[in-house]
ZAMI-845878 format. One line per 10 residues: their letters; for each residue x, y negated, z negated of C-alpha. Coordinates in steps of 0.02 Angstrom, whole numbers, plus 50000, padded with zeros to 5 digits. Layout:
<sevexs>
A) X,Y,Z | ...;
</sevexs>
This chain:
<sevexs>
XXXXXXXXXX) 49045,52095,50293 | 49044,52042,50108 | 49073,51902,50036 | 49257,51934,49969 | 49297,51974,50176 | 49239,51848,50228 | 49318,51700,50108 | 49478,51818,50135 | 49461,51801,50309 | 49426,51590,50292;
XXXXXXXXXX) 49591,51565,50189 | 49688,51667,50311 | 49635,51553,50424 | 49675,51398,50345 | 49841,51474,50313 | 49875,51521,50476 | 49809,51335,50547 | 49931,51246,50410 | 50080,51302,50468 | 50047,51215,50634;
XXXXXXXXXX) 50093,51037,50525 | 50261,50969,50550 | 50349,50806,50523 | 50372,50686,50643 | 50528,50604,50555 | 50684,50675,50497 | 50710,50619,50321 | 50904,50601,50299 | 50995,50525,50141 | 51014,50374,50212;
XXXXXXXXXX) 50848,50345,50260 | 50775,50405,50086 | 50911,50319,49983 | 50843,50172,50073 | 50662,50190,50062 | 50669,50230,49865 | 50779,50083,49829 | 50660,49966,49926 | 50520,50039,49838 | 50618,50019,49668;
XXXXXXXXXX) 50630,49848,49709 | 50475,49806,49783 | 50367,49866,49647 | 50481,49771,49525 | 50462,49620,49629 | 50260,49645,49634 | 50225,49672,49455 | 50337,49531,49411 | 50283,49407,49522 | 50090,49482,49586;
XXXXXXXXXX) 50030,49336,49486 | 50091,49211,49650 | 49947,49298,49731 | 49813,49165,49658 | 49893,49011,49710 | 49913,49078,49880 | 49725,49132,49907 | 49701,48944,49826 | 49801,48878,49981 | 49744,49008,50127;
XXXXXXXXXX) 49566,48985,50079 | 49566,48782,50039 | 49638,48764,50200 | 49513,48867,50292 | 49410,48741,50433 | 49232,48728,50420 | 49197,48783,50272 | 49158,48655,50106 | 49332,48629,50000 | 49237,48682,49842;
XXXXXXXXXX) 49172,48838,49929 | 49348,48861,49991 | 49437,48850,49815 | 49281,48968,49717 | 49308,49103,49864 | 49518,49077,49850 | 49493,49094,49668 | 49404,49255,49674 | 49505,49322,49813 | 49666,49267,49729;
XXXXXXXXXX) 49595,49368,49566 | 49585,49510,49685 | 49764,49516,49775 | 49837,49463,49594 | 49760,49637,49520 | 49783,49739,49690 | 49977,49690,49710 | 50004,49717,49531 | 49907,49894,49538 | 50030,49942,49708;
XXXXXXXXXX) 50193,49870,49637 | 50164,49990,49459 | 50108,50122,49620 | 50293,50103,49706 | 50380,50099,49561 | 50295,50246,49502 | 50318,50349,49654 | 50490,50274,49728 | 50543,50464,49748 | 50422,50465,49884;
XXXXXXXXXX) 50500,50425,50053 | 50371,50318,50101 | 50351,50137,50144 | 50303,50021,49997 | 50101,49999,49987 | 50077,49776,50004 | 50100,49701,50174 | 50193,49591,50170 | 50307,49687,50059 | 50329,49533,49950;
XXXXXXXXXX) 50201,49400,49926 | 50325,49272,49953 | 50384,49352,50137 | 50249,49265,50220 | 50156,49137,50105 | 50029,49109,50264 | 49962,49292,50279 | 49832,49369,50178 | 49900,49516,50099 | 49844,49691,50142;
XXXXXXXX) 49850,49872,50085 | 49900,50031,50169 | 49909,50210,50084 | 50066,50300,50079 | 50149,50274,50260 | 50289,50365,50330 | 50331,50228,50483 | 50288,50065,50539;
</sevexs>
């Protein structure tokens, strides 16, 4: 076989294989109407208020046990720097793609939801 027959034969392959993909979730109005508005909303809220990020990595990481309190502040300071720019960066990423019916990117969706919790950051996710 030649080369062109046999990348012919790969694609039809992969084309066959893709159409085995399907959603798992029906996507109605309702539910996308919802999910872009939150994601409207939540990126507006991030960008706005991302900044809270610092003082809360001050507090979660101050408040650490057994660890010195100035080693505690230098690694809430740099980890504050860090959630500051990455919930900043993911509320310009919802806003940007709100037409996506996805779930916003931050957990917690908003840094003040849950002051106690370190934030973290998923890709785009469909449920919860």
């Amino acid at each position: 076989m030649n080369k062109t027959t046999k990348l012919g034969l790969v694609f039809f392959m992969l084309l066959i294989l893709s159409f085995q993909a399907q959603a798992t979730e029906t996507i109605t109005s309702d539910v996308y109407f919802s999910r872009a508005g939150m994601k409207i909303m939540s990126g507006t809220t991030n960008i706005a208020l991302g900044w809270l990020e610092l003082p809360k990595n001050l507090l979660l990481w101050s408040e650490k046990g057994g660890i010195n309190p100035l080693t505690g502040f230098a690694e809430g300071l740099l980890w504050g720097l860090f959630h500051t720019a990455a919930r900043t960066a993911s509320g310009a990423l919802d806003l940007a793609t709100f037409w996506l019916p996805t779930y916003p990117t931050p957990d917690p969706v908003f840094v003040l939801d849950d002051f106690s919790v370190q934030s973290d950051y998923y890709g785009f996710r469909m449920a919860r």
